[in-house]
mmCIF file as gemmi writes it, N, C-alpha and C atoms, coordinates in Angstrom:
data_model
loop_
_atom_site.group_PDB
_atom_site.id
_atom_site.type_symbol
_atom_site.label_atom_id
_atom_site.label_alt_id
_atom_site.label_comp_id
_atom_site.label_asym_id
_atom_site.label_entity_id
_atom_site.label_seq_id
_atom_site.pdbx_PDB_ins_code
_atom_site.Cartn_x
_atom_site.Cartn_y
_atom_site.Cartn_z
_atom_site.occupancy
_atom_site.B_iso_or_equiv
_atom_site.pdbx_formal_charge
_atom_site.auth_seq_id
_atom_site.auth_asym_id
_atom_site.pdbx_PDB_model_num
ATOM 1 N N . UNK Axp A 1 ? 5.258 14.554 5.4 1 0 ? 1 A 1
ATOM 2 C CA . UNK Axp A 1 ? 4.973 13.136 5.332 1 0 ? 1 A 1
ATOM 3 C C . UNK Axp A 1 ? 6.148 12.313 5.825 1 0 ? 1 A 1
ATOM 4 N N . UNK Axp A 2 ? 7.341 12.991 5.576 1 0 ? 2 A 1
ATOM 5 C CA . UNK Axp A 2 ? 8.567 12.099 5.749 1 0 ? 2 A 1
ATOM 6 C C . UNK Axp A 2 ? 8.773 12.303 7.71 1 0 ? 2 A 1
ATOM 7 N N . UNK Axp A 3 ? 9.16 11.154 7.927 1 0 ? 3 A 1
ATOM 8 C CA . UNK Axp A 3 ? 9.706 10.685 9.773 1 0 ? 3 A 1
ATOM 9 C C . UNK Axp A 3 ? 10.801 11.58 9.694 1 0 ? 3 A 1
ATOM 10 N N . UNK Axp A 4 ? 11.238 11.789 10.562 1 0 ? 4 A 1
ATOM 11 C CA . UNK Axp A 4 ? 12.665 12.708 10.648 1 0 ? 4 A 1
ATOM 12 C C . UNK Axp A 4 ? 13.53 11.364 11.233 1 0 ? 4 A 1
ATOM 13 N N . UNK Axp A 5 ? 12.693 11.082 12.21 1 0 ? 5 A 1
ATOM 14 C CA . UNK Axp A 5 ? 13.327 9.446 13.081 1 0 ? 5 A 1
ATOM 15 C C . UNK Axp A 5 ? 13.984 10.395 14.248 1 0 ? 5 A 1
ATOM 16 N N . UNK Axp A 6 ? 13.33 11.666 14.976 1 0 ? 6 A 1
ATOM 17 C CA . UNK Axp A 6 ? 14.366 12.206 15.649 1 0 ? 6 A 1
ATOM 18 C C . UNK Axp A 6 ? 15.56 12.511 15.689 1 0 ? 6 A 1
ATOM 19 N N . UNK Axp A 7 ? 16.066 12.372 14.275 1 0 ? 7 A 1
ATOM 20 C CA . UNK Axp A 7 ? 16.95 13.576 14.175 1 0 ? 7 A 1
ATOM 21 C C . UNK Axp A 7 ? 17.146 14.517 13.567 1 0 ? 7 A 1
ATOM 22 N N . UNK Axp A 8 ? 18.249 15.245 14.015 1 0 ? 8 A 1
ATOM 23 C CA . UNK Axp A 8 ? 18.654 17.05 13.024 1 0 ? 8 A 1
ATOM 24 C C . UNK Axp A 8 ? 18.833 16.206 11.533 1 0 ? 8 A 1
ATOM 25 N N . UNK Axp A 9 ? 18.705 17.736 10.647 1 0 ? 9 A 1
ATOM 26 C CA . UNK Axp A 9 ? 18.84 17.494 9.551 1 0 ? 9 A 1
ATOM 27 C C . UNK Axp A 9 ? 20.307 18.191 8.998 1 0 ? 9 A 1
ATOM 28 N N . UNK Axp A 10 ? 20.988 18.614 10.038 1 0 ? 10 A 1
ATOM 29 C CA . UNK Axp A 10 ? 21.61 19.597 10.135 1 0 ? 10 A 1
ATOM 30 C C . UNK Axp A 10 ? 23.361 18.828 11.015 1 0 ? 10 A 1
ATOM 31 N N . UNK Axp A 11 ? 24.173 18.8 10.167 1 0 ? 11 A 1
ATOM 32 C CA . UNK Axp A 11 ? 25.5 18.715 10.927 1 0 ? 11 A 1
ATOM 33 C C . UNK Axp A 11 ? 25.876 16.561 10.899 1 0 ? 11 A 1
ATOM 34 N N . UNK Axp A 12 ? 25.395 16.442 10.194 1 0 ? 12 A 1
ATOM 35 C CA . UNK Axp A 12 ? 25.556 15.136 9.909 1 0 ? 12 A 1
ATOM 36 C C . UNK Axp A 12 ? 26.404 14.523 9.498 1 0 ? 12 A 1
ATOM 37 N N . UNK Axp A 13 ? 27.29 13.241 10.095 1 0 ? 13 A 1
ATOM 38 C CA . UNK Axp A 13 ? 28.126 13.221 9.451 1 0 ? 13 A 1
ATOM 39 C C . UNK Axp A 13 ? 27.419 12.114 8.406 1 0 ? 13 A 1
ATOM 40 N N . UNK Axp A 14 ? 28.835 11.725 7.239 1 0 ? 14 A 1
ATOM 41 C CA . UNK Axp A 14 ? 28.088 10.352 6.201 1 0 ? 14 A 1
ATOM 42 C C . UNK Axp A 14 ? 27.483 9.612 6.607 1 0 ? 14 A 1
ATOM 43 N N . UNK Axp A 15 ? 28.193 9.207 7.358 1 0 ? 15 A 1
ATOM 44 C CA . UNK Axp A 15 ? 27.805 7.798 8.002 1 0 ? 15 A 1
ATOM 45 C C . UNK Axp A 15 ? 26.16 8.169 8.377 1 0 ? 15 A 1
ATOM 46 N N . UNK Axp A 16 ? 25.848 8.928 9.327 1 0 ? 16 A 1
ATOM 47 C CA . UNK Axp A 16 ? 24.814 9.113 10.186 1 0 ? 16 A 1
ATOM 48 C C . UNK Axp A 16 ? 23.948 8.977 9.363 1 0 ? 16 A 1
ATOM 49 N N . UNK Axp A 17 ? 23.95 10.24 8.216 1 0 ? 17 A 1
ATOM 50 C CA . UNK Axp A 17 ? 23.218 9.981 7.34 1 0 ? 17 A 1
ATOM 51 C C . UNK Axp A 17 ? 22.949 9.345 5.803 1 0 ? 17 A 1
ATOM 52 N N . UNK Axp A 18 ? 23.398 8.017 6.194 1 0 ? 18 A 1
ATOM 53 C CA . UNK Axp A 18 ? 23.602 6.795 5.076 1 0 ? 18 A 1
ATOM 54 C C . UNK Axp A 18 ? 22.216 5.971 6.084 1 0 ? 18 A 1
ATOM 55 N N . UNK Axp A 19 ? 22.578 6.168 7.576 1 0 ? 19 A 1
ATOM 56 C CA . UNK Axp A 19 ? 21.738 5.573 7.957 1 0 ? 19 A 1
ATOM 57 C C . UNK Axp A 19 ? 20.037 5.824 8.039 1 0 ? 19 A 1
ATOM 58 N N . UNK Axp A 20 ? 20.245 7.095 8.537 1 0 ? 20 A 1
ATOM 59 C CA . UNK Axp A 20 ? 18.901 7.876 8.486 1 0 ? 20 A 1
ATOM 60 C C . UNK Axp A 20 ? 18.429 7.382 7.09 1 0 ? 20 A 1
ATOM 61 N N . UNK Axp A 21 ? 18.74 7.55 6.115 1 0 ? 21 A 1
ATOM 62 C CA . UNK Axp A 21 ? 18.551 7.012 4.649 1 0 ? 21 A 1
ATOM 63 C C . UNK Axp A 21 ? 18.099 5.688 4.585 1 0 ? 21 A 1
ATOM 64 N N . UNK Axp A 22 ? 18.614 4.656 4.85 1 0 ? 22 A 1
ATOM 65 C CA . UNK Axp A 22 ? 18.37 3.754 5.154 1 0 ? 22 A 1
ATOM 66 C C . UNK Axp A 22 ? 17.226 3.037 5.892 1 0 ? 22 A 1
ATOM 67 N N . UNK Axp A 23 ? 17.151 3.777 6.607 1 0 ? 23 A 1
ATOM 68 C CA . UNK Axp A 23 ? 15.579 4.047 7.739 1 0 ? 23 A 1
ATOM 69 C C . UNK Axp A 23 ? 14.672 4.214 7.341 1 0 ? 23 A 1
ATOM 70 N N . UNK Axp A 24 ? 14.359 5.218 6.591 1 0 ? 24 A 1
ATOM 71 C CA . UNK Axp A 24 ? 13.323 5.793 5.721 1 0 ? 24 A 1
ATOM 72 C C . UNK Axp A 24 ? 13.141 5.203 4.253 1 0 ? 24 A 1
ATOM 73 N N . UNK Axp A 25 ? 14.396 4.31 3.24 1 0 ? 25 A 1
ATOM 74 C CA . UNK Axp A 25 ? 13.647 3.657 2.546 1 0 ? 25 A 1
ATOM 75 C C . UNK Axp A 25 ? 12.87 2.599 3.183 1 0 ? 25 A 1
ATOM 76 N N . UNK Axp A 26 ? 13.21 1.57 4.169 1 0 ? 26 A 1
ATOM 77 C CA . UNK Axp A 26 ? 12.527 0.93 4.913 1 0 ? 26 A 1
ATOM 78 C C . UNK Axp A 26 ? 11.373 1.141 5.003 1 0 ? 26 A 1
ATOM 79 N N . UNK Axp A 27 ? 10.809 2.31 5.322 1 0 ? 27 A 1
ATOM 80 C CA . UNK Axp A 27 ? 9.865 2.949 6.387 1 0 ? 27 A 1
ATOM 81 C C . UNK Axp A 27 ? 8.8 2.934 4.961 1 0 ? 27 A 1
ATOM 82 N N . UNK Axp A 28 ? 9.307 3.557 3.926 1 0 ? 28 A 1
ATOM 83 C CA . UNK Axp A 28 ? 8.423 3.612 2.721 1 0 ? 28 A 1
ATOM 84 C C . UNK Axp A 28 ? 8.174 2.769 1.79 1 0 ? 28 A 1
ATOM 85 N N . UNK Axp A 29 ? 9.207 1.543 1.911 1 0 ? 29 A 1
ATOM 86 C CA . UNK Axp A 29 ? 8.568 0.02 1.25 1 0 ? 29 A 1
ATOM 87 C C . UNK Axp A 29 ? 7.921 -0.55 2.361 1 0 ? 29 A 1
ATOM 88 N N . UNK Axp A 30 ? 7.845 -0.506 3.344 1 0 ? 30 A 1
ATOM 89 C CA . UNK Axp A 30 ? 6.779 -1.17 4.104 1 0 ? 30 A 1
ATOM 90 C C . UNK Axp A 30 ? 5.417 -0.381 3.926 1 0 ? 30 A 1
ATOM 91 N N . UNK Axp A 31 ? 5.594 1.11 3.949 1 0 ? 31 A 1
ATOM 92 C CA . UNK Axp A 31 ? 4.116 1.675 3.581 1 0 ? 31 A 1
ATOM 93 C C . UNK Axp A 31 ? 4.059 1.176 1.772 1 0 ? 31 A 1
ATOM 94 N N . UNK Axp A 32 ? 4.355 0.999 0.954 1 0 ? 32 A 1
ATOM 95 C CA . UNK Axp A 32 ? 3.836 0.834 -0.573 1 0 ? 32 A 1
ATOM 96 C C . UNK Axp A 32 ? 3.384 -0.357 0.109 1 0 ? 32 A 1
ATOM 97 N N . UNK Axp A 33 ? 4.378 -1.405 0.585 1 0 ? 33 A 1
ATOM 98 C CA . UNK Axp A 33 ? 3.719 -2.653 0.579 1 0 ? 33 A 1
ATOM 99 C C . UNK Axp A 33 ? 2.51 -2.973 1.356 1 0 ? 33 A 1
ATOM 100 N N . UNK Axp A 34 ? 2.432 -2.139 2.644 1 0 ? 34 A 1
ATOM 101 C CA . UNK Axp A 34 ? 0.744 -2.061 3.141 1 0 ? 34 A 1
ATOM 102 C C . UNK Axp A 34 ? -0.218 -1.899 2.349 1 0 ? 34 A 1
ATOM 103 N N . UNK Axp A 35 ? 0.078 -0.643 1.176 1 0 ? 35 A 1
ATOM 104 C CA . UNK Axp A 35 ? -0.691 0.021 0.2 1 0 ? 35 A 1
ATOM 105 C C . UNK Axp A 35 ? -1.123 -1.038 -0.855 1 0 ? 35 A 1
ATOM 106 N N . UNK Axp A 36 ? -0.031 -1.796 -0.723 1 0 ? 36 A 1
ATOM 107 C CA . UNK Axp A 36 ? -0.676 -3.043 -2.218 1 0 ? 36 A 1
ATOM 108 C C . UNK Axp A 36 ? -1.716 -3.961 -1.354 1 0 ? 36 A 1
ATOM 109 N N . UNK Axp A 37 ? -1.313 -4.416 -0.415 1 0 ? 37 A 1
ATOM 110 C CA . UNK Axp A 37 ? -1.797 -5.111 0.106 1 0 ? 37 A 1
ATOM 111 C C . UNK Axp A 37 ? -3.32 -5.093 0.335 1 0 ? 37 A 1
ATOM 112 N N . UNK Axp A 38 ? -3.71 -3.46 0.534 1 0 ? 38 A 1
ATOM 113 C CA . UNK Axp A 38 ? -5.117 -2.889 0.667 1 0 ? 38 A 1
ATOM 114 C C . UNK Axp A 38 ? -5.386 -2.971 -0.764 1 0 ? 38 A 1
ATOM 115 N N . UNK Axp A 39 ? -5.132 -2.382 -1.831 1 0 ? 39 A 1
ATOM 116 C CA . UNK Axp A 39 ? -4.997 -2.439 -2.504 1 0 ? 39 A 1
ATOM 117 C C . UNK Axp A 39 ? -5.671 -3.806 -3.59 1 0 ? 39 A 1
ATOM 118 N N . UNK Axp A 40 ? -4.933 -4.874 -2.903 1 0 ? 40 A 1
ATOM 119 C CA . UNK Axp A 40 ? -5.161 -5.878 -3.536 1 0 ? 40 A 1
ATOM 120 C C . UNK Axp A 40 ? -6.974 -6.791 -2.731 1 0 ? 40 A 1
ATOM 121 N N . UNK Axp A 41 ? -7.098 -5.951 -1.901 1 0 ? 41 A 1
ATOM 122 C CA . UNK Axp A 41 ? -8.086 -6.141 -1.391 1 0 ? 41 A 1
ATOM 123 C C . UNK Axp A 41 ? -9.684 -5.734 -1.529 1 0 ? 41 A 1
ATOM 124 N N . UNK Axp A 42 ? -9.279 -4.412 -1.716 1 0 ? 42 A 1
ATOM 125 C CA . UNK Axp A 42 ? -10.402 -3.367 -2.776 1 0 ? 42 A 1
ATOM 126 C C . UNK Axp A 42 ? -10.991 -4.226 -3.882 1 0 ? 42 A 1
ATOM 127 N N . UNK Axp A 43 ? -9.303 -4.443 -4.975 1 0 ? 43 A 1
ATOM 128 C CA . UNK Axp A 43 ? -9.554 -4.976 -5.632 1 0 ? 43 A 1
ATOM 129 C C . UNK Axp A 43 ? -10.309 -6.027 -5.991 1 0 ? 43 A 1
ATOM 130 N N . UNK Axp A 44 ? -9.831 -7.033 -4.725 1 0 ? 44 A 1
ATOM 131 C CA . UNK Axp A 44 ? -11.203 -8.584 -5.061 1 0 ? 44 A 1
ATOM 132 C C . UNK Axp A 44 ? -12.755 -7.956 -4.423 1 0 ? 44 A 1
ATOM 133 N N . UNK Axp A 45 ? -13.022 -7.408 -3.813 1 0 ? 45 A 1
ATOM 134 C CA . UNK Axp A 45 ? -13.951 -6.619 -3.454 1 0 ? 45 A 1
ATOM 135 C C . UNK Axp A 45 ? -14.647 -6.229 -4.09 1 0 ? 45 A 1
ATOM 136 N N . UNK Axp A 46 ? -14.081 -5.37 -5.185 1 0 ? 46 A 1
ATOM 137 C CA . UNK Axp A 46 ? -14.912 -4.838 -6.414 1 0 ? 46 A 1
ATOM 138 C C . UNK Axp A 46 ? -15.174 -5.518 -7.5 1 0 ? 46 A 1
ATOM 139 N N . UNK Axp A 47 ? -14.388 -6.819 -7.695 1 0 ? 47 A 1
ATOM 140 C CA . UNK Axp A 47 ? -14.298 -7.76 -8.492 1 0 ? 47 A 1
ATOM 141 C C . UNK Axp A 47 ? -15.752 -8.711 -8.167 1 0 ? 47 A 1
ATOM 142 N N . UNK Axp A 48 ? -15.869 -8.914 -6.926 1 0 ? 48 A 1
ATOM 143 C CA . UNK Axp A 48 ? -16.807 -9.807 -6.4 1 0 ? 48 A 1
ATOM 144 C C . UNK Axp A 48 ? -18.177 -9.225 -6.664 1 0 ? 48 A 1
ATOM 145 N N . UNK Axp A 49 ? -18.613 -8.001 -6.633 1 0 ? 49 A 1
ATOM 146 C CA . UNK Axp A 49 ? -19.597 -7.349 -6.276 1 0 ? 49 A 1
ATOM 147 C C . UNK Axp A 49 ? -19.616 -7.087 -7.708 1 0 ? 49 A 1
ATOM 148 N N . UNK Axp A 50 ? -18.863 -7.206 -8.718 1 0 ? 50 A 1
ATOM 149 C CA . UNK Axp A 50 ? -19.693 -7.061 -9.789 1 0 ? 50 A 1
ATOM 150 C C . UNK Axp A 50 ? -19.716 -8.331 -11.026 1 0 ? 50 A 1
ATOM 151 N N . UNK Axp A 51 ? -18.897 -9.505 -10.644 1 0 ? 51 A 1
ATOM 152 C CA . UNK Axp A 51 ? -19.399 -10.567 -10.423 1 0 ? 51 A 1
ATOM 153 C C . UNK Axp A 51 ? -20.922 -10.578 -10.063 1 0 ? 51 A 1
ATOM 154 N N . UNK Axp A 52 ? -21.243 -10.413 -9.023 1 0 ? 52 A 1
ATOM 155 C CA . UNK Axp A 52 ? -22.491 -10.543 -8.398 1 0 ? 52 A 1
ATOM 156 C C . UNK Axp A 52 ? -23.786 -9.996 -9.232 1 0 ? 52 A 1
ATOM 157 N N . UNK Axp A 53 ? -23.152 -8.583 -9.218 1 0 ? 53 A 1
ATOM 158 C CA . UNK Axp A 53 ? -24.106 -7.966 -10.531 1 0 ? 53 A 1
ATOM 159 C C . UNK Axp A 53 ? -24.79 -8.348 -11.695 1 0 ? 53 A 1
ATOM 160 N N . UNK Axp A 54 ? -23.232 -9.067 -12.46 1 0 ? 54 A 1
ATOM 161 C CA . UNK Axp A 54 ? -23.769 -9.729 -13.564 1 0 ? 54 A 1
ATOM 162 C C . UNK Axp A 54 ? -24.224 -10.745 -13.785 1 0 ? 54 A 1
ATOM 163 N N . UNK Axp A 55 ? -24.158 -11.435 -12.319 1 0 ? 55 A 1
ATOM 164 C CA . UNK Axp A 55 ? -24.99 -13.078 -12.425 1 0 ? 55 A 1
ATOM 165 C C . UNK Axp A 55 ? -26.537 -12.476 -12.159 1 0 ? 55 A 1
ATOM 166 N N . UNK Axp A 56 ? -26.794 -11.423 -11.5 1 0 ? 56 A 1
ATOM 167 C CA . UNK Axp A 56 ? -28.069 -10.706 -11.254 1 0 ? 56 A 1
ATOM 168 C C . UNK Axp A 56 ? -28.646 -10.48 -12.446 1 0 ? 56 A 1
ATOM 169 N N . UNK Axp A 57 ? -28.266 -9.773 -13.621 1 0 ? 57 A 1
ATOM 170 C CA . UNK Axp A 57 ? -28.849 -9.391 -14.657 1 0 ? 57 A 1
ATOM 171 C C . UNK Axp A 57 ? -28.699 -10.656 -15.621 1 0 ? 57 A 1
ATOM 172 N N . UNK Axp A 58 ? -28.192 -11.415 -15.395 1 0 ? 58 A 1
ATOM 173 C CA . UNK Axp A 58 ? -28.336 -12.291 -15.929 1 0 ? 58 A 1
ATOM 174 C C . UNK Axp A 58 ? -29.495 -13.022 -15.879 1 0 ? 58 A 1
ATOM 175 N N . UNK Axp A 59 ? -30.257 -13.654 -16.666 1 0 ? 59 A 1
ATOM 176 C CA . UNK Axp A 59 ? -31.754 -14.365 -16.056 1 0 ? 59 A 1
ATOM 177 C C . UNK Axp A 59 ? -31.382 -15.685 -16.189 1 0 ? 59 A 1
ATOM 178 N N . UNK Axp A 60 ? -32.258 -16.022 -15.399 1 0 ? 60 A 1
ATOM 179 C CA . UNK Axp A 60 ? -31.85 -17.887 -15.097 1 0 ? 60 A 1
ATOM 180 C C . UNK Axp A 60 ? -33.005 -18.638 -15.922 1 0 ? 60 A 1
ATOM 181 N N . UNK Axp A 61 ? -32.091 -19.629 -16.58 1 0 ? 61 A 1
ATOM 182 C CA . UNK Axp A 61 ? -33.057 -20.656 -17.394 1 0 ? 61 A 1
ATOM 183 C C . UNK Axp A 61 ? -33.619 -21.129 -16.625 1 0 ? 61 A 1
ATOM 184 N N . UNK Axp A 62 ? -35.197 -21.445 -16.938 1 0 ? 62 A 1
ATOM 185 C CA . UNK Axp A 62 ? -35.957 -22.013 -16.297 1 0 ? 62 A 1
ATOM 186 C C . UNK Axp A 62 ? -36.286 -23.502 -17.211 1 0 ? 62 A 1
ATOM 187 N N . UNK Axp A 63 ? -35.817 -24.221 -16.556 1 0 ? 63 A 1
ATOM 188 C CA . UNK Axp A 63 ? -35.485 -25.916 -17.572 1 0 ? 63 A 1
ATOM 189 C C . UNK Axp A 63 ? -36.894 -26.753 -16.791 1 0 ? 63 A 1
């Protein structure tokens, strides 16, 4: 699952890989934050549709 970002994993110095590090938390708060985002979308989605439901079973006064 994880990017390598094209490089070795192998012979690194700190630095290099402070950055590579760096890269990849990036890489994986932008995917959670896509994920909420869908997420938060489902959510009103399923919210709506059963909304909908219960105004359905609901019966309407007839005044």
């Amino acid at each position: 699952m994880f990017l390598s970002f094209g490089k070795s994993c192998w012979n690194w110095e700190p630095e290099s890989r402070k950055v590579h590090q760096e890269q990849k938390l990036k890489f994986l708060k932008w995917m959670r934050d896509d994920l909420e985002t869908r997420l938060a979308g489902l959510n009103a989605a399923i919210g709506t549709i059963e909304r909908q439901l219960n105004q359905d079973e609901t019966p309407a006064s007839s005044d």
